[in-house]
C-alpha positions as CSV (number, residue, x, y, z in Angstrom):
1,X,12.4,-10.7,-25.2
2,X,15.2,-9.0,-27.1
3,X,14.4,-6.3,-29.3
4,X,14.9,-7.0,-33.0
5,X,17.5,-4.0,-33.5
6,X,19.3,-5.6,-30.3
7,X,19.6,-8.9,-32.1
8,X,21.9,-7.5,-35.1
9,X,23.9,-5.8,-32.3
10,X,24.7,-9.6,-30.9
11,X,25.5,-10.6,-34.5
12,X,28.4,-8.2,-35.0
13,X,29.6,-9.1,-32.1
14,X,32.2,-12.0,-31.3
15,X,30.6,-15.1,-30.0
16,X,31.0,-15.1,-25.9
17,X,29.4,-17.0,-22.6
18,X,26.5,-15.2,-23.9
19,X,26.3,-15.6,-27.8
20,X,25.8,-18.9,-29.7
21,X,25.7,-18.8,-33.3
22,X,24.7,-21.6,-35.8
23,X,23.5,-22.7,-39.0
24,X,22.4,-25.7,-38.3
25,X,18.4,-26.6,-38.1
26,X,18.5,-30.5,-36.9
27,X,21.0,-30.8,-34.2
28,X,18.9,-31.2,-31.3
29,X,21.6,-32.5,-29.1
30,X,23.9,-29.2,-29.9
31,X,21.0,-27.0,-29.1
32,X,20.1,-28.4,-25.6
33,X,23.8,-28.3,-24.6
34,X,23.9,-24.7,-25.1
35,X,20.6,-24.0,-23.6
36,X,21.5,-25.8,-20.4
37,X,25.1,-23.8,-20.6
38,X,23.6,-20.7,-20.7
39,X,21.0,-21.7,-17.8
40,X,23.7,-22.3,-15.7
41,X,25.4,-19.1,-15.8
42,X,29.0,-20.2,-14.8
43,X,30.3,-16.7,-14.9
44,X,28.0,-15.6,-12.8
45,X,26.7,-12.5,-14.6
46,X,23.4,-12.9,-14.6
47,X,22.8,-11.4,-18.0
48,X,20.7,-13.7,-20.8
49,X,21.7,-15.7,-23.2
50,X,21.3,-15.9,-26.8
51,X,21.0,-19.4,-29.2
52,X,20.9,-17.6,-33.0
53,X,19.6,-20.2,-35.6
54,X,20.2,-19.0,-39.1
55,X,23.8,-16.7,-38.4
56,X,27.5,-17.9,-39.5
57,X,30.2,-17.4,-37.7
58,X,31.0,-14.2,-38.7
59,X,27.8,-12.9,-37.7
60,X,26.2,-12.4,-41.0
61,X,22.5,-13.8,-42.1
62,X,22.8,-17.5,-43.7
63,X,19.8,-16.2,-45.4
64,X,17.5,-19.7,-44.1
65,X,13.8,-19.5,-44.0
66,X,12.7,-20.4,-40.2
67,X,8.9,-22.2,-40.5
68,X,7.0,-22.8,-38.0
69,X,8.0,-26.2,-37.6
70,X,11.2,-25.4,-36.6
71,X,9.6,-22.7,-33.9
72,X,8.0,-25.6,-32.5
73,X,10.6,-27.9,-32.4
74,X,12.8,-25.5,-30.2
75,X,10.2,-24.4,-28.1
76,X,9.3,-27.6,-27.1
77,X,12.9,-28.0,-26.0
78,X,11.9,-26.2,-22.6
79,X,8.9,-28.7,-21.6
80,X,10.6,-32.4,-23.4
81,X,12.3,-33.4,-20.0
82,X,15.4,-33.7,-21.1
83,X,17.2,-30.3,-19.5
84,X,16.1,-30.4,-15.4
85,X,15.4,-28.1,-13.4
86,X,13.2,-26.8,-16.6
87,X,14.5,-23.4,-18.0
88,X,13.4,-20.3,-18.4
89,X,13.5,-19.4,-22.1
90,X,11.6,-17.1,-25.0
91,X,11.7,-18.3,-28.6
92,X,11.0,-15.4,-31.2
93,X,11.2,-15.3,-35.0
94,X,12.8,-12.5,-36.6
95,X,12.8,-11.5,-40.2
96,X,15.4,-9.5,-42.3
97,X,16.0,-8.5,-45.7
98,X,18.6,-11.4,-46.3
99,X,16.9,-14.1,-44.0
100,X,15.3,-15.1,-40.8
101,X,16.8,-15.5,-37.7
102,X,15.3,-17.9,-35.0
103,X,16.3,-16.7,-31.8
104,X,15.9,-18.3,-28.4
105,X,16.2,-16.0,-25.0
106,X,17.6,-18.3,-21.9
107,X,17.7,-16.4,-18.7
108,X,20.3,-18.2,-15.6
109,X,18.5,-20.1,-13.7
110,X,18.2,-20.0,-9.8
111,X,18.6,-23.5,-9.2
112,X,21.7,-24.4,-11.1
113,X,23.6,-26.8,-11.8
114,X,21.2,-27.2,-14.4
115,X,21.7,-30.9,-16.5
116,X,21.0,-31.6,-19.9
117,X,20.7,-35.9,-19.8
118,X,22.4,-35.8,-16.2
119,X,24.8,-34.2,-17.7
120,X,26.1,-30.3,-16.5
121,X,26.6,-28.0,-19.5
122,X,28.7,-24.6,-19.3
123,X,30.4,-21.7,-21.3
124,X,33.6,-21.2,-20.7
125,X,34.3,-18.2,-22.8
126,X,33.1,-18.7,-26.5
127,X,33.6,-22.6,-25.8
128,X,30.5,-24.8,-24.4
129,X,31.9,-28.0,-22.2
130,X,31.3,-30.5,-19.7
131,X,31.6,-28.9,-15.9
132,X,33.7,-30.3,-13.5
133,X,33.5,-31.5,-10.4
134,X,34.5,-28.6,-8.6
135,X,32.6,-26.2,-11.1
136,X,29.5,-28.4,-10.5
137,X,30.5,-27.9,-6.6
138,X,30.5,-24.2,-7.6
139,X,27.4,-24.1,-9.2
140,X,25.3,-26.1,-6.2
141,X,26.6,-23.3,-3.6
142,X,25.2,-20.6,-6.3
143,X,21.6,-22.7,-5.6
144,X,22.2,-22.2,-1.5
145,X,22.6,-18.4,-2.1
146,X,19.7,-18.1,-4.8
147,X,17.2,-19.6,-2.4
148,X,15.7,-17.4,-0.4
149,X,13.5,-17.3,2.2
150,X,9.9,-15.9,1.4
151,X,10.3,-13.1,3.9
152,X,13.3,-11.9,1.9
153,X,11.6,-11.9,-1.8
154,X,10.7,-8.4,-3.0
155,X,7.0,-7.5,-3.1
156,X,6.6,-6.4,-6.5
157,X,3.2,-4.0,-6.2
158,X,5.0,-2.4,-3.4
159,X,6.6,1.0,-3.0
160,X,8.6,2.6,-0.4
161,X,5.5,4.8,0.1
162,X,3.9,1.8,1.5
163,X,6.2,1.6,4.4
164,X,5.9,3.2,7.7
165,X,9.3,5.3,7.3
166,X,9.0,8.0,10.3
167,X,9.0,4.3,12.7
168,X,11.5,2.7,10.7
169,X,13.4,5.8,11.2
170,X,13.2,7.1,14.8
171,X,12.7,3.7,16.5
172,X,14.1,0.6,14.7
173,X,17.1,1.6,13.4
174,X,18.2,3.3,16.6
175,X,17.4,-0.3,18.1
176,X,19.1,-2.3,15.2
177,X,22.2,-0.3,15.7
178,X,24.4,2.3,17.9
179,X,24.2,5.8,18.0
180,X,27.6,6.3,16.0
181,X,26.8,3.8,13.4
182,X,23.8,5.6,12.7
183,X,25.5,9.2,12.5
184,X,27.9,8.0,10.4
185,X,25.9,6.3,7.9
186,X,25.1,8.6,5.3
187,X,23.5,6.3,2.9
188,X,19.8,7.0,1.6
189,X,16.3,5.4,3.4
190,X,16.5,2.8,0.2
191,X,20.2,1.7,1.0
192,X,19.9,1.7,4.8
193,X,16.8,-0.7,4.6
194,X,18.8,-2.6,1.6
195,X,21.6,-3.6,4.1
196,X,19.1,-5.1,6.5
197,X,17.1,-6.9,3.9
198,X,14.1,-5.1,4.0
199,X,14.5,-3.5,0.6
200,X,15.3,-4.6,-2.7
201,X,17.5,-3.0,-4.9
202,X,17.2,-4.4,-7.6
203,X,13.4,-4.5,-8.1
204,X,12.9,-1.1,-6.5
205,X,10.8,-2.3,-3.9
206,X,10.1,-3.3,-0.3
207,X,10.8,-7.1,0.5
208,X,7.7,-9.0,2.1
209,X,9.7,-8.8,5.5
210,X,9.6,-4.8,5.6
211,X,6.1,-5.3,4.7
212,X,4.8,-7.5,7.2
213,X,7.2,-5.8,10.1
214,X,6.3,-2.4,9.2
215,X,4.2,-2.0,6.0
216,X,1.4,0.7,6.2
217,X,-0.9,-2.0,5.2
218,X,-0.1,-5.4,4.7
219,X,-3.4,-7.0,4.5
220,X,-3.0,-5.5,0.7
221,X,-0.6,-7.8,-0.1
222,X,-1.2,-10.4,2.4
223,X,-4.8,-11.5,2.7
224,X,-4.0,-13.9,5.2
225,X,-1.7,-11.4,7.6
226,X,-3.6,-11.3,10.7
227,X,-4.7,-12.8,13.6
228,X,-8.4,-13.9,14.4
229,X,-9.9,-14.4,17.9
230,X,-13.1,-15.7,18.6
231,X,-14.5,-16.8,21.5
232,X,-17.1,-19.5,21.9
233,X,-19.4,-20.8,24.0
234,X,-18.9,-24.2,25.4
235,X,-16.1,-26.4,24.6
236,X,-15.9,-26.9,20.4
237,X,-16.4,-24.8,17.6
238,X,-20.5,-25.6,18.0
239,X,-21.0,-23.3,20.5
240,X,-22.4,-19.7,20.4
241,X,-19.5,-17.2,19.7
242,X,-19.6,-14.8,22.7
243,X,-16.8,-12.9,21.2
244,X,-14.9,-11.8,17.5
245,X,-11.7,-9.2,17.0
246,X,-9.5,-9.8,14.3
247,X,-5.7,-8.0,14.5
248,X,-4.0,-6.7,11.7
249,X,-1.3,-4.2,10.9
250,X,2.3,-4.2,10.9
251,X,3.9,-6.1,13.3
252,X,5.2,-3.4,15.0
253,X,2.2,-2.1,16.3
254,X,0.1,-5.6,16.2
255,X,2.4,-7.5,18.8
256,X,1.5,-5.0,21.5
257,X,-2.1,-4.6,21.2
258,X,-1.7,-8.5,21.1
259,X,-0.1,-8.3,24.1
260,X,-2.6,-5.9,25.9
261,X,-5.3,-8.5,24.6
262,X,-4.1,-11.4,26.0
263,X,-3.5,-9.6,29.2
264,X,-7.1,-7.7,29.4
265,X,-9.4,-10.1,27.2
266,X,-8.3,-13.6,28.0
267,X,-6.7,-13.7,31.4
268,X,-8.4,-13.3,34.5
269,X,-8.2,-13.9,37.9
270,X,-9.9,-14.4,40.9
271,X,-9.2,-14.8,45.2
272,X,-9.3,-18.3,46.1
273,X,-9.7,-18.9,50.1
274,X,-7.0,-20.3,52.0
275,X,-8.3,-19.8,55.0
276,X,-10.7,-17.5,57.1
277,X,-8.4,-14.0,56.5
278,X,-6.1,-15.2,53.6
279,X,-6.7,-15.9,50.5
280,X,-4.1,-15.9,46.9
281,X,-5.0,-15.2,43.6
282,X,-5.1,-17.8,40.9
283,X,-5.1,-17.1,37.2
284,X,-6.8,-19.0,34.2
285,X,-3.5,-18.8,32.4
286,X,-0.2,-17.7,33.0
287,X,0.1,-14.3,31.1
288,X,3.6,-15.1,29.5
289,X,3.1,-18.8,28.1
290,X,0.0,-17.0,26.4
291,X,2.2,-14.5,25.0
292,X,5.1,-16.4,24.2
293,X,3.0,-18.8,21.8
294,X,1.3,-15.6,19.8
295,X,4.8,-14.6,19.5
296,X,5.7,-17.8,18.1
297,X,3.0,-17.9,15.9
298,X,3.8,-14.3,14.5
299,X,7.4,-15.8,13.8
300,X,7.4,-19.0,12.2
301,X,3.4,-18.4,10.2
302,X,3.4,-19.2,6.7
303,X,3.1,-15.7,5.4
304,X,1.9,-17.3,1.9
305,X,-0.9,-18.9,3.2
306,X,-4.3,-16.9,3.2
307,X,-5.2,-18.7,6.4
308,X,-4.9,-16.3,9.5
309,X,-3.6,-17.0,12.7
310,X,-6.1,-18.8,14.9
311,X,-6.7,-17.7,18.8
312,X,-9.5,-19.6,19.7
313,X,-11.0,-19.7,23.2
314,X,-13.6,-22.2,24.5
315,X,-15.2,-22.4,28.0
316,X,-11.7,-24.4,28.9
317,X,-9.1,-24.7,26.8
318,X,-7.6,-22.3,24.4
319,X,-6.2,-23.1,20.5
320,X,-3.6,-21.0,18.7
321,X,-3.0,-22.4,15.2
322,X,-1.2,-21.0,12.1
323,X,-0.4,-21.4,8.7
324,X,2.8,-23.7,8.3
325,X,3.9,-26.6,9.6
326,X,7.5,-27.6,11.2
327,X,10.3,-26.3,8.9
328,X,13.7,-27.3,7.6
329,X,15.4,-28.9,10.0
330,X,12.5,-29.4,12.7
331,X,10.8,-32.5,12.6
332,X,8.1,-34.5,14.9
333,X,10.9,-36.7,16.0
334,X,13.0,-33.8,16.8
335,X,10.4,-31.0,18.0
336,X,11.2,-29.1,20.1
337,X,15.2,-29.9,20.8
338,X,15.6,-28.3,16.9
339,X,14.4,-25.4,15.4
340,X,14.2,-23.2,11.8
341,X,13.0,-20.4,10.9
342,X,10.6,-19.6,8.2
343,X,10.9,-16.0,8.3
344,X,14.6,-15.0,9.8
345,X,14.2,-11.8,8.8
346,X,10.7,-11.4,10.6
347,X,12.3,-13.0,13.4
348,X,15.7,-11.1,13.6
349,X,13.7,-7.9,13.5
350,X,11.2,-9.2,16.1
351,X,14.1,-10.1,18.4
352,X,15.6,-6.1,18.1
353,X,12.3,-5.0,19.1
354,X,11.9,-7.3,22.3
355,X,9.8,-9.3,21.3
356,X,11.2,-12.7,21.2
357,X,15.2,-13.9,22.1
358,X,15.6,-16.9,19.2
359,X,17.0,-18.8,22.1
360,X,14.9,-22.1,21.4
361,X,13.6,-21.8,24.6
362,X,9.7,-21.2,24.2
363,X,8.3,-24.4,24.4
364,X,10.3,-25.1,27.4
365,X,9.7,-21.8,29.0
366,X,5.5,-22.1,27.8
367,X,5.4,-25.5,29.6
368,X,7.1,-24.1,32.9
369,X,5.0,-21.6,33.2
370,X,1.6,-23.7,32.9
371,X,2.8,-26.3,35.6
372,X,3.9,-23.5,37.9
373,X,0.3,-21.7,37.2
374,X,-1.1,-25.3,38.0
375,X,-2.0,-26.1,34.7
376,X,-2.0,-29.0,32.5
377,X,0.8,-29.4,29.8
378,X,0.9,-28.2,26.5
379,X,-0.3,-29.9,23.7
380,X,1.4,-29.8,20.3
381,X,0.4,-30.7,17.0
382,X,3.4,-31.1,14.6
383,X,2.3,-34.2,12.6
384,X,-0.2,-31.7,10.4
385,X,2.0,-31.0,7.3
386,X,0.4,-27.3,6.3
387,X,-0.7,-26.1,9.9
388,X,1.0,-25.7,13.2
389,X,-1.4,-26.3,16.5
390,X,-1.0,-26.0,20.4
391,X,-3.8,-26.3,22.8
392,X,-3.6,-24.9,26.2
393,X,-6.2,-26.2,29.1
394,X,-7.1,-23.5,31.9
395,X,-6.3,-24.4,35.4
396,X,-9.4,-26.8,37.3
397,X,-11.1,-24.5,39.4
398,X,-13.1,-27.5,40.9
399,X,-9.9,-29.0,42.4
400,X,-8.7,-25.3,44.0
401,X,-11.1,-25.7,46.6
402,X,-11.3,-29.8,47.0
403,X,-11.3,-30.5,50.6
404,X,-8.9,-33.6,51.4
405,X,-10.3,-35.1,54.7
406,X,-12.7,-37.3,55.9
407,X,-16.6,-36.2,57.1
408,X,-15.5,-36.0,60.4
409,X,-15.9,-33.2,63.1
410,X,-12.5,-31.8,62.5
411,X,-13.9,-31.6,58.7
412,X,-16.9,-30.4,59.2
413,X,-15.6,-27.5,60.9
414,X,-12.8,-27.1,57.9
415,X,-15.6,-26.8,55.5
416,X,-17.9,-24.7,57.6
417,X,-14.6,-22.5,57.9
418,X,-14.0,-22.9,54.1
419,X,-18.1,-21.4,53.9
420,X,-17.2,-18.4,55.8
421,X,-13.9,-17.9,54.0
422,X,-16.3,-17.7,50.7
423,X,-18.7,-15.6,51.7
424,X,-16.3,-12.8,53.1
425,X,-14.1,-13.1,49.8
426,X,-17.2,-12.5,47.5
427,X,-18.1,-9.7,49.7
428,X,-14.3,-8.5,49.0
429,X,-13.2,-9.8,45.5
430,X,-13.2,-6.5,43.6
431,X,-11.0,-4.5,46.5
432,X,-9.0,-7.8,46.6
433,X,-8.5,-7.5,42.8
434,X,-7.6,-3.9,42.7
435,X,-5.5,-4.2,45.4
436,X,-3.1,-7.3,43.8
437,X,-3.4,-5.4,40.6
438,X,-1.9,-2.8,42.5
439,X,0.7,-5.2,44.3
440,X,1.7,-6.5,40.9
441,X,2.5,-2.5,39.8
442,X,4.5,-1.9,42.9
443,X,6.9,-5.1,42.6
444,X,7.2,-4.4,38.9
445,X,8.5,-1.0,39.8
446,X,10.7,-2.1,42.4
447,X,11.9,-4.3,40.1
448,X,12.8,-1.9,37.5
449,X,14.0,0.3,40.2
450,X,16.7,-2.4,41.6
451,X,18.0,-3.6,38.6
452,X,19.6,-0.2,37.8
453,X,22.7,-2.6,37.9
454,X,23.4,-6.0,37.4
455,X,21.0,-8.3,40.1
456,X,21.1,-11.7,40.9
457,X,17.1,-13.8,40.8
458,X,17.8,-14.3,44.6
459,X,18.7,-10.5,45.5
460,X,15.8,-9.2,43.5
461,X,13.0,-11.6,45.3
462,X,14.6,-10.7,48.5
463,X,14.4,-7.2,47.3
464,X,10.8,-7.5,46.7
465,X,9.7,-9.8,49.7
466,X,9.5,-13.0,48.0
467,X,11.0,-16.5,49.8
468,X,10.4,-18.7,46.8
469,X,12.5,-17.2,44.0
470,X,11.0,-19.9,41.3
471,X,7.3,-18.6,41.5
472,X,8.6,-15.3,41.7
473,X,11.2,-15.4,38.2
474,X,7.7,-17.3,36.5
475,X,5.4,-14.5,37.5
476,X,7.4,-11.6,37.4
477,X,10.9,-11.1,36.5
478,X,10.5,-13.5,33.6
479,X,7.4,-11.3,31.4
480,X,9.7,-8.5,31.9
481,X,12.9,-10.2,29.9
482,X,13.0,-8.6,26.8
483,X,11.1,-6.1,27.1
484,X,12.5,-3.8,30.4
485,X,15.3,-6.4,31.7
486,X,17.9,-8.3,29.7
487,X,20.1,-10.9,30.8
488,X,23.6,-10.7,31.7
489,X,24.6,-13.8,29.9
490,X,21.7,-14.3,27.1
491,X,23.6,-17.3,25.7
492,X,23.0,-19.0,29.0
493,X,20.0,-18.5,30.5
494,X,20.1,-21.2,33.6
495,X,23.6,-20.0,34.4
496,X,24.6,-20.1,38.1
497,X,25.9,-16.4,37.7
498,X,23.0,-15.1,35.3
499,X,22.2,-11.4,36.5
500,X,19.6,-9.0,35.5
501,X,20.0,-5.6,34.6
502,X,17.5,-3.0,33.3
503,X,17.5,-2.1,29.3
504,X,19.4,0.6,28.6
């Protein structure tokens, strides 16, 4: 609230957008007006407005007695109904030797136009009116610009000491932007992570984006801001739990050890027979629809919500869930042709660093890669209004190894084959593991080694050996998008001339 010295410093001078002087003690009517006028800000200043009961016009004390009736009565103004959206106002009684002044504090709003009876109140100068049209017009784009996203608020207990700098410094920015941009920029840490939205100027403090992305600990501020996996026995939330790890941090450093999670604690793989000297490895899950829905998660999460992020494993199935249900423009009926984003901040940054490519491709991309892994679809959960749900069923071991024919002799002798073709891959699992894991090294090197230069899908599987260049985008080139190889033409992904090239 103003400070009483402040307040004769508003009486000498001339009434403005910002000063309302009056005598008058019953006008209701006059007093709402100016309160919604000065809510609504039309000059744009931001600065607070002032509604003096008990001053003339030339700025001297009437010399009036302000009871606390009359407190009450304005007061009250801010809760009645009457002005909408409510405003945000201080009433305070000063005294003076030659009266009392009743002054109420109305800071602008940030949901203007605000209306007084359906009616939109401004100051135009010393002079309160009626807005126009195009001033009301005006005012609702001011609304758009005022709203922002949670990710872009400023954390108010947090300092820039409470962001990892030395990263911010050496490896996202140098990400975020070229090599000449950042020479020439010769603004401060503060200002540099201003422009980018990470830091607010005029709070003095980190926004909840540069928090979460790169905070030194944002489980401070965030209870909620990590993700939990537990793994249970069985097939519901009864069973034992065989397994608890919960994963917090910055993003920066979270999404890999995600990564090398999923890779090292939830899929596995194992040689299934195809016949007495072959056999092909099958995995649970395919590594990069796992990843891709963690990744959404991480995104689009309510970062309000105390709830963590849920990656929960059963004996057959696994359930990612977070905080937040579909947002803005995304609806069931709509999900997943149309998407929002919660956080763009958290998700602009995530796509610098690799992580995701905001193409609105995941769902279709998650769902490719369980049917070419042989597993079932995907199943989402949008209806639930707080929460966001997908459950992901492993592949049916029992129907890898099915026979297909009759009990004749021809079968008996497949499945006696099928017997020996067991036995010597138990014997050999562990070499046969070691040695795709090595396979799966030396493609992903030759891979990397190709594409010094622009390659087409169909030269790189030749390149590597492979005949069927779907199963081989799926399980290899495709984890490596983003994070080692980039598309020639990101916009269009299916495009007949799409190349791949290495990062540079």
């Amino acid at each position: 609230m103003i400070a009483k010295e402040e307040v004769l410093d508003l009486l000498k001078s001339t009434e403005s957008y910002r000063v309302e002087r009056t005598t008058s003690t019953g006008n209701m009517d006059k007093f709402c007006e100016a309160i919604c006028a000065f809510a609504n800000d039309m000059p744009a200043s931001r600065k607070n407005g002032y509604l003096i009961i008990g001053a003339n016009d030339d700025g001297s004390i009437a010399g009036m007695k302000v009871d606390d009736a009359l407190l009450k009565k304005i007061a009250g103004i801010r809760s009645d109904g009457n002005i909408l959206p409510l405003p945000t106002m201080s009433v305070e009684r000063f005294s003076y030797p030659e009266g009392d002044l009743l002054v109420t504090e109305v800071r602008p709003s940030d949901l203007p136009p605000v209306r007084y009876r359906g009616r939109v109140f401004i100051r135009i100068g010393p002079r309160r009116d009626i807005a126009t049209e195009a001033e009301e017009r005006i005012l609702a784009e001011r609304r758009c610009s005022f709203m922002a996203t949670f990710d872009a608020t400023p954390c108010l207990s947090a300092k820039l000491e409470d962001l990892d700098i030395d990263y911010i410094k050496s490896k996202y920015l140098p990400m975020a932007f070229d090599e000449e941009t950042l020479t020439n920029d010769k603004r401060d840490i503060k200002e540099q992570l201003a422009s980018i939205h990470l830091y607010d100027r005029e709070n003095d403090c980190p926004t909840y984006a540069g928090i979460i992305l790169f905070g030194k600990n944002p489980n401070y501020f965030l209870l909620g801001d990590y993700v939990q996996f537990v793994r249970f026995a069985g097939k519901d939330k009864g069973g034992d739990i065989l397994n608890e790890r919960q994963f917090a941090g910055p993003l920066y450093k979270m999404l890999p050890t995600l990564e090398s999670f999923v890779r090292d604690g939830i899929i596995t793989q194992r040689p299934v027979p195809e016949s007495l000297f072959r056999e092909r490895t099958v995995w649970n899950y395919p590594e990069g629809a796992i990843r891709e829905l963690l990744m959404n998660a991480c995104m689009h999460r309510d970062y309000q919500a105390n709830m963590p992020i849920r990656l929960y494993q059963f004996d057959d199935y696994i359930e990612v869930m977070n905080a937040g249900g579909l947002y803005g423009e995304a609806r069931p009926e709509n999900f997943p042709s149309v998407n929002d984003y919660r956080n763009p901040l958290v998700a602009e940054a995530m796509r610098v660093m690799k992580y995701v490519n905001k193409f609105n491709r995941g769902v279709t991309r998650v769902q490719e890669m369980l049917k070419d892994n042989g597993n079932p679809p995907a199943k989402f959960d949008v209806d639930a209004i707080t929460a966001f749900r997908v459950n992901v069923h492993a592949t049916k071991e029992s129907d890898l190894s099915k026979p297909t024919s009759q009990p004749t002799s021809q079968g008996i002798s497949q499945r006696t084959s099928q017997r020996t073709s067991q036995r010597t891959s138990q014997r050999t699992s562990q070499r046969t593991s070691q040695r795709t894991s090595q396979i799966d090294n030396t493609i992903v090197e030759k891979i990397i080694e190709f594409c010094n230069q622009p390659r087409s899908l169909a030269e790189i599987a030749a390149y590597c050996g492979f005949k069927n260049n779907r199963n081989f985008r799926e399980r290899y080139l495709n984890p490596l998008i983003g994070t080692r190889i980039q598309m020639t033409i990101p916009d269009k992904p299916t495009s007949r001339l799409q190349k791949y090239q290495v990062i540079s």
